[in-house]
py3Dmol code that shows the C-alpha trace and the ligand (Angstrom):
import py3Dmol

protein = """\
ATOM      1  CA  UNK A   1       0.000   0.000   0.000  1.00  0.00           C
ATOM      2  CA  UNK A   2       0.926   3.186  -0.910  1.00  0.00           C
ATOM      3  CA  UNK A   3       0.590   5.575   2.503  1.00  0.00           C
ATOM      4  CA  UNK A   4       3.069   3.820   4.970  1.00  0.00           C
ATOM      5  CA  UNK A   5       3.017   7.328   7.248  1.00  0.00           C
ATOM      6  CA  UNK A   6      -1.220   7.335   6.819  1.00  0.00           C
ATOM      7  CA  UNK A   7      -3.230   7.098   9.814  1.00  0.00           C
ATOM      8  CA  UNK A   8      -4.838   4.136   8.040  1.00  0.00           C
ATOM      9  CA  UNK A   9      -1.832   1.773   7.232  1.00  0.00           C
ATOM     10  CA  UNK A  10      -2.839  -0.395   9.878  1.00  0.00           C
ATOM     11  CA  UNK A  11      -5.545  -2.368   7.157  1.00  0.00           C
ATOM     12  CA  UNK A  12      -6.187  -6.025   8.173  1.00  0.00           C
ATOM     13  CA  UNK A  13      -8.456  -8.754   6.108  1.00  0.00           C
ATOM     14  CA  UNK A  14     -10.117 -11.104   7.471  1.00  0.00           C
ATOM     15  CA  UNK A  15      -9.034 -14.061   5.343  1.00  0.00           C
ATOM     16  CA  UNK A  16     -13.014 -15.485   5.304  1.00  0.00           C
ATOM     17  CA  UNK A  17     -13.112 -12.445   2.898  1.00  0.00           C
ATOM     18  CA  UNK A  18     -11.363 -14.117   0.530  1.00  0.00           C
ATOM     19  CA  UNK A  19     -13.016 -17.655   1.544  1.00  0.00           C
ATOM     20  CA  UNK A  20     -12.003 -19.608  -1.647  1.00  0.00           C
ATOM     21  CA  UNK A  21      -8.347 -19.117  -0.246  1.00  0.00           C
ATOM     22  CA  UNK A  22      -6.951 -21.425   1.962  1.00  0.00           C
ATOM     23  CA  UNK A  23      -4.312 -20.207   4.790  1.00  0.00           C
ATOM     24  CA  UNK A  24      -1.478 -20.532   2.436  1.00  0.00           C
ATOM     25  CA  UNK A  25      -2.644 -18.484  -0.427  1.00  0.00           C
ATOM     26  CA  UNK A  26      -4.249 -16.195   2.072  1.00  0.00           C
ATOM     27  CA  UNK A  27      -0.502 -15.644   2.976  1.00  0.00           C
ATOM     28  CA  UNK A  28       0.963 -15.547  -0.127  1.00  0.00           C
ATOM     29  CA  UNK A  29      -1.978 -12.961  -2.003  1.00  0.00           C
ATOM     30  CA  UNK A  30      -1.195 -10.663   1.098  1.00  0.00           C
ATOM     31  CA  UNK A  31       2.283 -10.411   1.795  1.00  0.00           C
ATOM     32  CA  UNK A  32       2.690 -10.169  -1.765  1.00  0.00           C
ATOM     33  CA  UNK A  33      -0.084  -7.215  -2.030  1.00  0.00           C
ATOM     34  CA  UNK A  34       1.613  -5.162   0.449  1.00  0.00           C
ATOM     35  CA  UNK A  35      -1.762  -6.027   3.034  1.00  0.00           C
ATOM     36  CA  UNK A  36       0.421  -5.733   6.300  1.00  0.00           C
ATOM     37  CA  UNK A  37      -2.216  -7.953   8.753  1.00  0.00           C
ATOM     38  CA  UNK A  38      -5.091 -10.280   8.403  1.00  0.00           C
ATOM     39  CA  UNK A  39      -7.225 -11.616  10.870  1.00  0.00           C
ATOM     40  CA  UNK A  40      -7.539 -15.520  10.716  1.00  0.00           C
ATOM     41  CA  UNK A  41     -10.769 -17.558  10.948  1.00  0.00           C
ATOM     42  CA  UNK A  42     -10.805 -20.566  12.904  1.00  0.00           C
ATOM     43  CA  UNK A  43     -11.921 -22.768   9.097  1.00  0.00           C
ATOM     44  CA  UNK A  44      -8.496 -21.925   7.972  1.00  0.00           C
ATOM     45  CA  UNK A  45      -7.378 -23.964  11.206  1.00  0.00           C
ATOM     46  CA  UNK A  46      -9.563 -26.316  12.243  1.00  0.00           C
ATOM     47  CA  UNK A  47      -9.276 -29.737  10.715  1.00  0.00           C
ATOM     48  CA  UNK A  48     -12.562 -30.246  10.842  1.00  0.00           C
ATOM     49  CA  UNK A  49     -13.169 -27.855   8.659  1.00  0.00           C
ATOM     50  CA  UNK A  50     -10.721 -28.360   5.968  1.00  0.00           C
ATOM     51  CA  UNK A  51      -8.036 -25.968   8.320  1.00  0.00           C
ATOM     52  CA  UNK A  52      -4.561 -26.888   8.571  1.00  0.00           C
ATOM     53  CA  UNK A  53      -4.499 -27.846  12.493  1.00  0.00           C
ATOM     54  CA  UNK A  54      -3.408 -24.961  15.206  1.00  0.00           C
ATOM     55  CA  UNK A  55       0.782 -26.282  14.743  1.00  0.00           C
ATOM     56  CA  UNK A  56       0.862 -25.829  11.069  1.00  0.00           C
ATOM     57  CA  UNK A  57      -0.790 -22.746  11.356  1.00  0.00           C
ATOM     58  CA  UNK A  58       1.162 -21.432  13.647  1.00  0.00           C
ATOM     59  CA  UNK A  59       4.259 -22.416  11.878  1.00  0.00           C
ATOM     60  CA  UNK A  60       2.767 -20.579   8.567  1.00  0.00           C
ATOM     61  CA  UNK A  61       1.536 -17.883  10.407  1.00  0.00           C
ATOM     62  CA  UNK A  62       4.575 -16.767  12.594  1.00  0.00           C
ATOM     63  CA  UNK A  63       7.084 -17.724   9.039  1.00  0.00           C
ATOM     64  CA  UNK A  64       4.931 -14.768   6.991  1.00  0.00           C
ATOM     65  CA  UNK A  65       5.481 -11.968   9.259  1.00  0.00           C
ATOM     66  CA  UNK A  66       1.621 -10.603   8.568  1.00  0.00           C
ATOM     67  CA  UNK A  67       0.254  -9.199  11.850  1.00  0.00           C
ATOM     68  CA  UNK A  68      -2.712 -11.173  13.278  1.00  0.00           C
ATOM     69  CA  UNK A  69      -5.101  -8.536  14.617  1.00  0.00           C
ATOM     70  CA  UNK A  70      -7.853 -11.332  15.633  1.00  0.00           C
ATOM     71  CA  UNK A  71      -8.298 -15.169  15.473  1.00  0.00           C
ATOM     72  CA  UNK A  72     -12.308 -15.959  14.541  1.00  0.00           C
ATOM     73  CA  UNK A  73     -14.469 -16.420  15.985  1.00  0.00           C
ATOM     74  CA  UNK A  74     -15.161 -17.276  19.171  1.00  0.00           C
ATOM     75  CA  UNK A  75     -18.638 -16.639  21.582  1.00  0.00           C
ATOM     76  CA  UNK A  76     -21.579 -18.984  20.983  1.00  0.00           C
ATOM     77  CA  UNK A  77     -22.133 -18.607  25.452  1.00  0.00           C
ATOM     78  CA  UNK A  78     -26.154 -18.910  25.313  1.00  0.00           C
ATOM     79  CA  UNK A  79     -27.381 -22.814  25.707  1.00  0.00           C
ATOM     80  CA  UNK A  80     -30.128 -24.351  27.259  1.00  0.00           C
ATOM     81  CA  UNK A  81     -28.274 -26.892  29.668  1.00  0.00           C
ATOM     82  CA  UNK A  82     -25.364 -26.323  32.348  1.00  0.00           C
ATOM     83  CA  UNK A  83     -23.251 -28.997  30.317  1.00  0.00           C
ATOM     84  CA  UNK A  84     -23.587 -27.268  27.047  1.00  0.00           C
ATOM     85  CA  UNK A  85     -22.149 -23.831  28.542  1.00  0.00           C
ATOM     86  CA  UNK A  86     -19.731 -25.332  30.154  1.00  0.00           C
ATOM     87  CA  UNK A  87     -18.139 -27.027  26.740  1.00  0.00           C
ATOM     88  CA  UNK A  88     -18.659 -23.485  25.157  1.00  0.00           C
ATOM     89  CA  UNK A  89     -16.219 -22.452  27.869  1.00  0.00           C
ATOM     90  CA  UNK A  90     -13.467 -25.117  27.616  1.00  0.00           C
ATOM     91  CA  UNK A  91     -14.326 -24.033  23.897  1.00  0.00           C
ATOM     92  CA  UNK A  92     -13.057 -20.362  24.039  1.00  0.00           C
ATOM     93  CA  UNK A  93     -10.629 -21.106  26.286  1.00  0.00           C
ATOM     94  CA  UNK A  94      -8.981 -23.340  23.588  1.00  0.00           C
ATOM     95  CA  UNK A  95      -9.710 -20.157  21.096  1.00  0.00           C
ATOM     96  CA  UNK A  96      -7.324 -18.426  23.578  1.00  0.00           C
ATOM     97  CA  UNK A  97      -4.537 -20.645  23.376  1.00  0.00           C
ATOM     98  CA  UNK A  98      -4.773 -20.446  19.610  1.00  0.00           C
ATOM     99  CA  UNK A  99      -4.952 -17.176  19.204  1.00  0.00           C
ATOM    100  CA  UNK A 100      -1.225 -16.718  21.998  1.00  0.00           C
ATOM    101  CA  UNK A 101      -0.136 -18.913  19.482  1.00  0.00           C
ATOM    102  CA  UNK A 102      -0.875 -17.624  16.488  1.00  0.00           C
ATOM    103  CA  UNK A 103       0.211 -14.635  18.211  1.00  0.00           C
ATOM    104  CA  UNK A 104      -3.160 -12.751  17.775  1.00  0.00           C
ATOM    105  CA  UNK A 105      -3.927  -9.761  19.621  1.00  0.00           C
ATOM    106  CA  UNK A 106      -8.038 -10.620  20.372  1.00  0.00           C
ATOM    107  CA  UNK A 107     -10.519 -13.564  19.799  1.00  0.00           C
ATOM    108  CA  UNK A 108     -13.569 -11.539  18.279  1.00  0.00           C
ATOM    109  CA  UNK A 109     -16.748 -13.298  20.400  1.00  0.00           C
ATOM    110  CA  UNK A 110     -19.646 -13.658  18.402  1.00  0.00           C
ATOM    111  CA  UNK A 111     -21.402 -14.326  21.868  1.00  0.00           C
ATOM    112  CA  UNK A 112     -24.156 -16.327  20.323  1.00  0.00           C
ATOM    113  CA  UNK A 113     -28.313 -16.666  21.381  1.00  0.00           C
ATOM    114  CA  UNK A 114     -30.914 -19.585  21.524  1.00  0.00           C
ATOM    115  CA  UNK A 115     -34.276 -19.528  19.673  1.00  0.00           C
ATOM    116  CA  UNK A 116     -36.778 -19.165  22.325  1.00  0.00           C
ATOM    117  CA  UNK A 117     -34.658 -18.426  25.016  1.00  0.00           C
ATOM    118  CA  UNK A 118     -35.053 -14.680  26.743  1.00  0.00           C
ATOM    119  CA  UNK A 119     -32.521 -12.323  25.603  1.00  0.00           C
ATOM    120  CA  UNK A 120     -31.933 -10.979  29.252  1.00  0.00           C
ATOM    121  CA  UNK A 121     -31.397 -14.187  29.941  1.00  0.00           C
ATOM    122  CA  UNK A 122     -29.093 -15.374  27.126  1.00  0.00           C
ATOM    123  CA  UNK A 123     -27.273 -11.893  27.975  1.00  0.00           C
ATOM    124  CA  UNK A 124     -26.750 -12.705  31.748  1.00  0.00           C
ATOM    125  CA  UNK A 125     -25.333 -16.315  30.373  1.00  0.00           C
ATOM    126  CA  UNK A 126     -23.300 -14.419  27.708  1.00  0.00           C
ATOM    127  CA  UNK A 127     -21.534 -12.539  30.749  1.00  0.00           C
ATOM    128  CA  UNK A 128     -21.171 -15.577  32.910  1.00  0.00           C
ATOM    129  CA  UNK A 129     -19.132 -16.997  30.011  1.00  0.00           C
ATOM    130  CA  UNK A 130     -16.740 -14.692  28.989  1.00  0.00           C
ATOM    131  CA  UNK A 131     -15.967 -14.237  32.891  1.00  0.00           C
ATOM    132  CA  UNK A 132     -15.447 -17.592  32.991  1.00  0.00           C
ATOM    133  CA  UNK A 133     -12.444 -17.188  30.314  1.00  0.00           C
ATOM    134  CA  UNK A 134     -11.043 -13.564  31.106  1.00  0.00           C
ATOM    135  CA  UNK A 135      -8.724 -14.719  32.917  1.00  0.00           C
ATOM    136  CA  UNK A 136      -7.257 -17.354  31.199  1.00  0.00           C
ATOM    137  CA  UNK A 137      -7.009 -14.708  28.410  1.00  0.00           C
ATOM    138  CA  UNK A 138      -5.029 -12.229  30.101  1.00  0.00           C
ATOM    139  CA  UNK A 139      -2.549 -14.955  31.507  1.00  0.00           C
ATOM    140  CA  UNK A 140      -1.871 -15.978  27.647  1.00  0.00           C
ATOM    141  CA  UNK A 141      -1.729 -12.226  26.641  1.00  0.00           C
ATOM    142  CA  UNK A 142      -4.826 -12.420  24.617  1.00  0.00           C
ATOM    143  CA  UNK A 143      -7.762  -9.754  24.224  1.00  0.00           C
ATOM    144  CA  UNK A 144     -11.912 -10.502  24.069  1.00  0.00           C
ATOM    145  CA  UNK A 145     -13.173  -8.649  21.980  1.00  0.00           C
ATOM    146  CA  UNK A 146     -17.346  -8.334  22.080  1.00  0.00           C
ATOM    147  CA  UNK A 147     -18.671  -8.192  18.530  1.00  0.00           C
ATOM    148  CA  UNK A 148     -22.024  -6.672  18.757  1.00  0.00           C
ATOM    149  CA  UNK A 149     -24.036  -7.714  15.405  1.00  0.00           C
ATOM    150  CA  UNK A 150     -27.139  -6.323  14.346  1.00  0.00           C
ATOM    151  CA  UNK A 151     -30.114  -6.676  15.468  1.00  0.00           C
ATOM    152  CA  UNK A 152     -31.529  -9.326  12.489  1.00  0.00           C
ATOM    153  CA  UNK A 153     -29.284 -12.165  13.882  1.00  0.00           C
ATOM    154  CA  UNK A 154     -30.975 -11.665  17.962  1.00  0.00           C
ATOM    155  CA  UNK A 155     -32.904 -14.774  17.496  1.00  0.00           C
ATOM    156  CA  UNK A 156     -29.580 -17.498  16.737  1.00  0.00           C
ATOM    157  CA  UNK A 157     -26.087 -15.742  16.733  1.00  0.00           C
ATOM    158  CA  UNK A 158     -26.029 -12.739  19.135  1.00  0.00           C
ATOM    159  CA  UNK A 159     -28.104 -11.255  21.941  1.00  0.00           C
ATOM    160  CA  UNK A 160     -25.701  -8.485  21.570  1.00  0.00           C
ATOM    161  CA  UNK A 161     -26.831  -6.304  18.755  1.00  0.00           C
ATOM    162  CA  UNK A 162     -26.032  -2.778  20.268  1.00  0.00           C
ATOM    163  CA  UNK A 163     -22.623  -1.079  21.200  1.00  0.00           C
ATOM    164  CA  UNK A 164     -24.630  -0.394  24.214  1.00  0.00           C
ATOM    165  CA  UNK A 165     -25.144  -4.301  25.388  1.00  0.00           C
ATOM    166  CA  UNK A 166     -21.560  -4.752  24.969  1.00  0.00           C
ATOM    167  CA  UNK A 167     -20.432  -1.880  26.913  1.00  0.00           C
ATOM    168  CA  UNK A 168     -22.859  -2.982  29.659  1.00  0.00           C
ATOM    169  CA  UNK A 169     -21.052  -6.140  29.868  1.00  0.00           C
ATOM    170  CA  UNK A 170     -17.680  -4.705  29.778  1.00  0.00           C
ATOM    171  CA  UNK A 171     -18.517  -2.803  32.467  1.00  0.00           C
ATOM    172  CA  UNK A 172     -20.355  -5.295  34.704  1.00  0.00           C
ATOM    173  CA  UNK A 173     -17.341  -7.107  34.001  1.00  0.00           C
ATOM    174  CA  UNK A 174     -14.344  -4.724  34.433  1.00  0.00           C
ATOM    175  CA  UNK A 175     -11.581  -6.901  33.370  1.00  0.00           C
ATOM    176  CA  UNK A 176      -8.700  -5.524  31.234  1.00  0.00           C
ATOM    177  CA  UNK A 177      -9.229  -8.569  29.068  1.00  0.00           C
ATOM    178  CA  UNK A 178     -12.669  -7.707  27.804  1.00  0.00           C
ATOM    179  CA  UNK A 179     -13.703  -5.207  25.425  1.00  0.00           C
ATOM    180  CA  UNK A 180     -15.327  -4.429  22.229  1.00  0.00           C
ATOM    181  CA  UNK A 181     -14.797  -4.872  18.134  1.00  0.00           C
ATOM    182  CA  UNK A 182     -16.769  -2.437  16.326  1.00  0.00           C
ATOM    183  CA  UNK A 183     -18.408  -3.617  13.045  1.00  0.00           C
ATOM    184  CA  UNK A 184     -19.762  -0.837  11.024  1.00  0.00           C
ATOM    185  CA  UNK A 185     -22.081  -3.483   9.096  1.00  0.00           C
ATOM    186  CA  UNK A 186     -23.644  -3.494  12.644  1.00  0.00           C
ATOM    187  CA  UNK A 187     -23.884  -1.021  14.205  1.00  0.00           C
ATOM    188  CA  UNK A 188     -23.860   2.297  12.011  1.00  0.00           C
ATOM    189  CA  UNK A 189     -27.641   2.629  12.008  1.00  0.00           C
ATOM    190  CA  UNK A 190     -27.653   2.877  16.137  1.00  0.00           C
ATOM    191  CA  UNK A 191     -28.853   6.462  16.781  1.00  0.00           C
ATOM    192  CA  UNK A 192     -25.999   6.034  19.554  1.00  0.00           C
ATOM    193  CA  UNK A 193     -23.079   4.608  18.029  1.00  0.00           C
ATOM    194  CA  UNK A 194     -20.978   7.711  17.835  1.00  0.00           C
ATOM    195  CA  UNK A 195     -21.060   8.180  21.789  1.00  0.00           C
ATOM    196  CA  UNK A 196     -20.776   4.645  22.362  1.00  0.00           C
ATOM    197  CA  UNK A 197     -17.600   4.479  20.331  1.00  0.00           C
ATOM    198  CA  UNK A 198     -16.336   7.450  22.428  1.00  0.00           C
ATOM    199  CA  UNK A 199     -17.398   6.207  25.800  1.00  0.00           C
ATOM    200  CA  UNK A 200     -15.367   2.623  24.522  1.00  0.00           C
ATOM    201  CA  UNK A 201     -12.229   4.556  23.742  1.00  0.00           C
ATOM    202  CA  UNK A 202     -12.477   6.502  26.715  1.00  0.00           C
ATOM    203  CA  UNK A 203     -12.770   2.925  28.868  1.00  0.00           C
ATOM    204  CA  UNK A 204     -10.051   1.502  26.640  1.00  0.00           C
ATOM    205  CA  UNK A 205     -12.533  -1.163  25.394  1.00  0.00           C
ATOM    206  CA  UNK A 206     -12.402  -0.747  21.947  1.00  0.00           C
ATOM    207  CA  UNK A 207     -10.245  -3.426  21.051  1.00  0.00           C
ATOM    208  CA  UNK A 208     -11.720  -3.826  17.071  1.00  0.00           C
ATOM    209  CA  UNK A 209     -12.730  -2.212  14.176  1.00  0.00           C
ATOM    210  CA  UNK A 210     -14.334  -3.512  11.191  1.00  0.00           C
ATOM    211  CA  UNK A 211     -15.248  -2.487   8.051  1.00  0.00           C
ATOM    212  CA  UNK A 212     -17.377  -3.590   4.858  1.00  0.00           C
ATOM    213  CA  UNK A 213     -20.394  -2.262   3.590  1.00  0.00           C
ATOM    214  CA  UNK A 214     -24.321  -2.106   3.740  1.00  0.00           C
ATOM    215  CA  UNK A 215     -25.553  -3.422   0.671  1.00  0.00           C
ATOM    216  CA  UNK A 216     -29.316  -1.781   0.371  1.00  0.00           C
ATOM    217  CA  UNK A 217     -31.606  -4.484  -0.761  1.00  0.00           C
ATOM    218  CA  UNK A 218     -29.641  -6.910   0.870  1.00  0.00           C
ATOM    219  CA  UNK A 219     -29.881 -10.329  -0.854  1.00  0.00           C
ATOM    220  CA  UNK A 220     -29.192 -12.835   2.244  1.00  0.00           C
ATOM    221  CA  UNK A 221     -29.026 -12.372   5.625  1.00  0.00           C
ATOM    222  CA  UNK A 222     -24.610 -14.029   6.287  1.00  0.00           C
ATOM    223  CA  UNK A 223     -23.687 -13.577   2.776  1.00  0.00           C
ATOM    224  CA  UNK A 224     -24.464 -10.279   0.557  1.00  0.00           C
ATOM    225  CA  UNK A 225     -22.403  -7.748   2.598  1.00  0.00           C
ATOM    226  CA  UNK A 226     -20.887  -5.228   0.159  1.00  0.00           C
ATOM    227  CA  UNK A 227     -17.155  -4.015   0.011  1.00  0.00           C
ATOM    228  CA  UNK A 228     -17.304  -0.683   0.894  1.00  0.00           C
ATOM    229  CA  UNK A 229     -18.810   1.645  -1.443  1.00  0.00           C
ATOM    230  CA  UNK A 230     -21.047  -0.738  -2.569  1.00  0.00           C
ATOM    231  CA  UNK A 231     -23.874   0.286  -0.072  1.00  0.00           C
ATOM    232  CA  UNK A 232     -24.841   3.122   2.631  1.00  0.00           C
ATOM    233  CA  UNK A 233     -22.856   3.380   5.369  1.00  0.00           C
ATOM    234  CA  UNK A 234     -20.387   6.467   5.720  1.00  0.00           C
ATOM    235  CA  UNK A 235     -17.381   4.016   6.159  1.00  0.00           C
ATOM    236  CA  UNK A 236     -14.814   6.962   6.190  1.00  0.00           C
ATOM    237  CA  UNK A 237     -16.480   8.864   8.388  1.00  0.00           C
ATOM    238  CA  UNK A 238     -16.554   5.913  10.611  1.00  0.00           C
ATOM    239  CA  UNK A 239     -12.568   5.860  10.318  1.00  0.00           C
ATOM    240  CA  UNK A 240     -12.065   9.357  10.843  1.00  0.00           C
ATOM    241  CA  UNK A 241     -14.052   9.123  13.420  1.00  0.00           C
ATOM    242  CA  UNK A 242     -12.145   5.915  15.718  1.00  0.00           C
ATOM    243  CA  UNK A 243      -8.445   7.835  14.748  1.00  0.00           C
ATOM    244  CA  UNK A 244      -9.688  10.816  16.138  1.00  0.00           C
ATOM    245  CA  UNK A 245     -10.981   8.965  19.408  1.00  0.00           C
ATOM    246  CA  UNK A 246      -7.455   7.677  19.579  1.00  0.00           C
ATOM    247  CA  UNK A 247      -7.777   3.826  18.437  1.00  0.00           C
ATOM    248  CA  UNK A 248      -4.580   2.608  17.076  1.00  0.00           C
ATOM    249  CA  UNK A 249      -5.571  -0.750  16.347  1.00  0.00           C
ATOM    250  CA  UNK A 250      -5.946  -2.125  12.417  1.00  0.00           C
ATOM    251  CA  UNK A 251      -9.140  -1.495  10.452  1.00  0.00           C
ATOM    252  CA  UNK A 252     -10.133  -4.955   9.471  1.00  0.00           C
ATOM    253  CA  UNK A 253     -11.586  -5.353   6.379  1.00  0.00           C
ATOM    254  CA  UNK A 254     -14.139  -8.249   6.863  1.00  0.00           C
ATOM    255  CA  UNK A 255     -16.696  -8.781   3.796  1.00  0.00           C
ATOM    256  CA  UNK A 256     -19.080 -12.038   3.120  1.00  0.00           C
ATOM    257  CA  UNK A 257     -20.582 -11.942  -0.127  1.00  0.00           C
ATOM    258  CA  UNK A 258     -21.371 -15.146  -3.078  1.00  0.00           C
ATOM    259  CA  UNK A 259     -20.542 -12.583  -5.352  1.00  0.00           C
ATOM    260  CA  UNK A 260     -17.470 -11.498  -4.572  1.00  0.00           C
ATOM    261  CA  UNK A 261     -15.989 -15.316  -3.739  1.00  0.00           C
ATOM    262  CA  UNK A 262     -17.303 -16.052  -7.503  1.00  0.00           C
ATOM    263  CA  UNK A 263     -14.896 -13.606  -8.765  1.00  0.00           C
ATOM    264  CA  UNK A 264     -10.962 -14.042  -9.472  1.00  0.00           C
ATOM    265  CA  UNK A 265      -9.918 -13.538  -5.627  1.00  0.00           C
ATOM    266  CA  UNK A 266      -6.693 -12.202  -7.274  1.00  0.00           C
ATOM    267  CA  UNK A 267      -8.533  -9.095  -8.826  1.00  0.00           C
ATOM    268  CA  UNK A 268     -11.208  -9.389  -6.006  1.00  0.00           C
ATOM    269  CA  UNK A 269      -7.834  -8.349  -3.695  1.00  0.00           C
ATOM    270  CA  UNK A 270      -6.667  -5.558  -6.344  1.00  0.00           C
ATOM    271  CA  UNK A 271     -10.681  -4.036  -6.087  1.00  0.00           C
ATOM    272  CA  UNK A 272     -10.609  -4.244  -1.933  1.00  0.00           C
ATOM    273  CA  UNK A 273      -7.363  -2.285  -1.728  1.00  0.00           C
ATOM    274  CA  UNK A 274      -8.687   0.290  -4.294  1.00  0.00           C
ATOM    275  CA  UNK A 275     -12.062   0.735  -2.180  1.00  0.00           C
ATOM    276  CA  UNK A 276      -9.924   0.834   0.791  1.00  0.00           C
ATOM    277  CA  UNK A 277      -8.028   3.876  -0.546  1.00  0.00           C
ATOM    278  CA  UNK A 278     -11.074   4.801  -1.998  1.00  0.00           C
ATOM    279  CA  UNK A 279     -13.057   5.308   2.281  1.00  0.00           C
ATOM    280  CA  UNK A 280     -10.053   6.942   3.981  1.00  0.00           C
TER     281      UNK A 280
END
"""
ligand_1 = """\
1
ZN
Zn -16.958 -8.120 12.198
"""
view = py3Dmol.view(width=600, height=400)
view.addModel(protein, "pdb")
view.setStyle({"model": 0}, {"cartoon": {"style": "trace"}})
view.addModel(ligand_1, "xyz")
view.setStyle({"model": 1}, {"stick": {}})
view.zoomTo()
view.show()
């Protein structure tokens, strides 16, 4: 990238962005665009899920020099019986040791929600979990970071859906470990989002910040958000706006969309960087 003294040289992808990568050309396609972090999702490592396992990762990983603002995801707190929560826990605290050894500053927590079950409820649960693994994440060196995501995924993935909820936990809370990513895809409708931002740099909770777009007429629910440009949101006002409230961290660039992974991810890369450039 061209601006190595710009306020926004710290740009991250999150490799699910370019999903039809795996972790080695994720590597590769970034080092050799000049993209100086990325943020690594958990498919990438997980054998399960076609991933590599945590040693070879960590091996490719550490060998490419990239930064690793955030390993995803973690979260998913919310269930039904004492067993289930508990295995959530053990869950993220393994997410923690992967991330120290990856050498990633945060595991982003999408903190997850049950059909049917009340969201003051799943909220209190949500709380009881991550206190259950702050600690262990601030022995390994290794930041939670509360993703709130809008309010269209309350019923299944997140009875977080306002900066608000998550600050409320953070400060119920009050552990260094736990703060806040931002996600402009979110949360830039909330009538409150520019104070919240403010009161989570001034409480040194705003660990994250991502960016991507609003695509109006939005085609699918997990999979049509827009690069930015492509929709509604003011995404360089959003960045001016976290610089001048002090937050130092990388933006992360963090898009889902069919149409974009049906494209060459090779010129798919060359049009992110351009619309990155493009929302400073
Ligand atoms: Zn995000």
């Amino acid at each position: 990238m061209s601006t190595e003294n710009s306020v926004f040289s710290k740009v991250a992808i999150h490799t699910f962005t370019n999903k039809p990568w795996n972790l080695e050309a994720c590597i590769a396609h970034y080092t050799r665009a000049g993209v100086p972090a990325m943020s690594v999702w958990r498919n990438l490592i997980d054998p399960a899920e076609g991933g590599v396992g945590i040693e070879e990762a960590t091996k490719r990983v550490r060998d490419s020099g990239l930064a690793i603002p955030a390993l995803v995801r973690g979260g998913f707190f919310p269930w039904p019986t004492v067993e289930e929560r508990q295995n959530a826990i053990d869950l993220n605290r393994q997410y923690v040791d992967e991330a120290a050894a990856l050498g990633a500053e945060m595991v982003v927590l999408v903190v997850g929600a049950v059909p049917g079950l009340d969201l003051a409820e799943a909220r209190k649960q949500v709380r009881d979990g991550i206190a259950a693994v702050a600690d262990h994440a601030r022995d390994a060196g290794v930041k939670l970071a509360i993703e709130p995501l809008h309010p269209m995924y309350a019923a299944d993935k997140s009875c977080v859906n306002r900066m608000a909820e998550a600050r409320e936990i953070c400060e119920a809370l009050q552990h260094p470990a736990v703060g806040i990513a931002a996600d402009v895809y979110h949360i830039w409708w909330d009538p409150d989002v520019e104070a919240e931002l403010r009161l989570a740099a001034e409480q040194n909770t705003l660990f994250g910040f991502h960016i991507c777009d609003w695509r109006v007429n939005t085609r699918h629910l997990l999979t049509d958000r827009g690069l930015m440009g492509d929709g509604c949101i003011n995404v360089a006002k959003f960045r001016r706006l976290v610089h001048s409230l002090g937050f130092e961290g990388y933006h992360e660039i963090e898009v889902f969309s069919e149409d974009y992974w049906a494209m060459d991810q090779e010129k798919y890369l060359e049009l992110i960087l351009q619309r990155e450039e493009a929302c400073r």
